[in-house]
C-alpha positions as CSV (number, residue, x, y, z in Angstrom):
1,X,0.0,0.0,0.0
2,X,3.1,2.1,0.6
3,X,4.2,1.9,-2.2
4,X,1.4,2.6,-4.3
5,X,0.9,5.7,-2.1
6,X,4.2,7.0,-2.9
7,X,3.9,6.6,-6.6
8,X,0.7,8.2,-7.4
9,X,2.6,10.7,-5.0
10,X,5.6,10.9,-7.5
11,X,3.2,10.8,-10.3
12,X,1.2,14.0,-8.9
13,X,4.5,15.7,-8.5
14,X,5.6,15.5,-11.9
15,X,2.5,16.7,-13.3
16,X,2.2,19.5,-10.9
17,X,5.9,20.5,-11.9
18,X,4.2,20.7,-15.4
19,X,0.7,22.3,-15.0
20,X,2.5,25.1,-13.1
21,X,5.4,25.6,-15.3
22,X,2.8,26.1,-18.5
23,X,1.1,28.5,-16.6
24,X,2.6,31.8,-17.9
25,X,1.9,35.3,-16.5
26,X,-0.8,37.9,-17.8
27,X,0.2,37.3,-21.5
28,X,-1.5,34.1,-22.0
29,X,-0.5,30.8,-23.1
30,X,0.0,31.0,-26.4
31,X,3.0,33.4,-25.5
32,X,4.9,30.2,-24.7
33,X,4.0,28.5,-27.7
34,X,5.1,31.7,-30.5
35,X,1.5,32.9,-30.9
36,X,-1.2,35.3,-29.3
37,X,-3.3,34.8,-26.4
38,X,-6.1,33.5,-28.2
39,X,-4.2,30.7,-30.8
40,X,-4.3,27.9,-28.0
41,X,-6.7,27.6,-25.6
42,X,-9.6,30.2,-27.3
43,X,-9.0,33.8,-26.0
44,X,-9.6,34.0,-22.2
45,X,-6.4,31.9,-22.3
46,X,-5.6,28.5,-20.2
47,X,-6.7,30.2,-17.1
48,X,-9.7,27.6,-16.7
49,X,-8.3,24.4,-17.5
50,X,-5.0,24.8,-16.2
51,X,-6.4,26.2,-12.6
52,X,-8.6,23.5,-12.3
53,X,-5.8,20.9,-13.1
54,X,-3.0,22.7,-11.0
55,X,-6.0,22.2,-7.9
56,X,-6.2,18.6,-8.4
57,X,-2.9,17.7,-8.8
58,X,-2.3,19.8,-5.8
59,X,-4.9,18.2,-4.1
60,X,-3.5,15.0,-4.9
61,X,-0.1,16.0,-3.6
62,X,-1.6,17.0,-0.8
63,X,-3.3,13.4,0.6
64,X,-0.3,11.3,-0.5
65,X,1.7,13.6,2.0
66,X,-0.7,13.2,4.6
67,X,-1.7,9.4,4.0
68,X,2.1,8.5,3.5
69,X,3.0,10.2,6.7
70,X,-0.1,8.4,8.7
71,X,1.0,4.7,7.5
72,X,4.9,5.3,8.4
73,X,4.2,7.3,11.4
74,X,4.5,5.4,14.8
75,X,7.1,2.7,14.0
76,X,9.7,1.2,15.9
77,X,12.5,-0.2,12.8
78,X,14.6,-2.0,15.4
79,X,12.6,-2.8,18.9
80,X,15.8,-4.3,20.3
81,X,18.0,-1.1,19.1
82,X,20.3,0.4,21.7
83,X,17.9,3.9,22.2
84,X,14.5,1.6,22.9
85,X,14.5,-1.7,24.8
86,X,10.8,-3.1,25.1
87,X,9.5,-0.3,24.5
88,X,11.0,1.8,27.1
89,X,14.3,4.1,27.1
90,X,17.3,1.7,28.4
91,X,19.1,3.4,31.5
92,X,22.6,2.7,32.1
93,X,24.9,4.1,34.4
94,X,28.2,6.1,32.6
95,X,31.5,4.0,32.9
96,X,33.5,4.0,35.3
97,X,36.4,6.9,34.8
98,X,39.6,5.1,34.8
99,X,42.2,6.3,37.6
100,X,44.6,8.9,36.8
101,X,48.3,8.9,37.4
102,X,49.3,11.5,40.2
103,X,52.5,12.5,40.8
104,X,53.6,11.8,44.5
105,X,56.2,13.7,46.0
106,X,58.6,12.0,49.1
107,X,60.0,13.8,51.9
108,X,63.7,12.8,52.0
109,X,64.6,14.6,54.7
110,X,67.1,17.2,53.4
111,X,66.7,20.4,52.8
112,X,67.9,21.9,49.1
113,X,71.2,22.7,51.1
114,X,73.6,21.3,48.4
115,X,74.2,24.4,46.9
């Protein structure tokens, strides 16, 4: 299911690249295509048909998001991973630092008189 989800989801991305990238500015569509406003889509332009297309697809877009996300949302990939054991956080206590060296310094008796 997955995977059908996230295909129709490519599918509606690639479209939507396309329906917005024909949609031009105020000139029209048939500026893309070397004519006037009125040689492709009749003269109010491809406002209509475009619109209504760009809405779908974005609708489309939209729900694969949302249904994608719901269906891999709460899942545990590894439930013996070292973050989660049985379903709760694993609490362990830091090592152990190791000792470090100290210098030690003996009392032999004598002053520094050998001067």
């Amino acid at each position: 299911m997955e995977t059908l989800v996230i295909v129709i989801h490519v599918l509606a991305c690639i479209f939507l690249i396309g329906a917005v990238m024909l949609q031009s500015g105020q000139e029209g569509m048939g500026v893309i295509f070397g004519g006037g406003s009125s040689t492709m889509f009749g003269s109010s332009g491809a406002g209509g048909i475009l619109v209504k297309i760009t809405a779908g697809l974005a609708t489309v877009f939209l729900l694969t998001s949302l249904g994608f996300n719901i269906m891999s949302g709460n899942k545990v990939s590894d439930p013996g991973s070292i973050m989660l054991q049985n379903g709760a956080a694993v609490e362990t206590d830091a090592p152990a630092a190791p000792a470090k060296p100290g210098i030690t310094f003996q009392d032999t008796g004598e002053d520094a008189k050998s001067e």
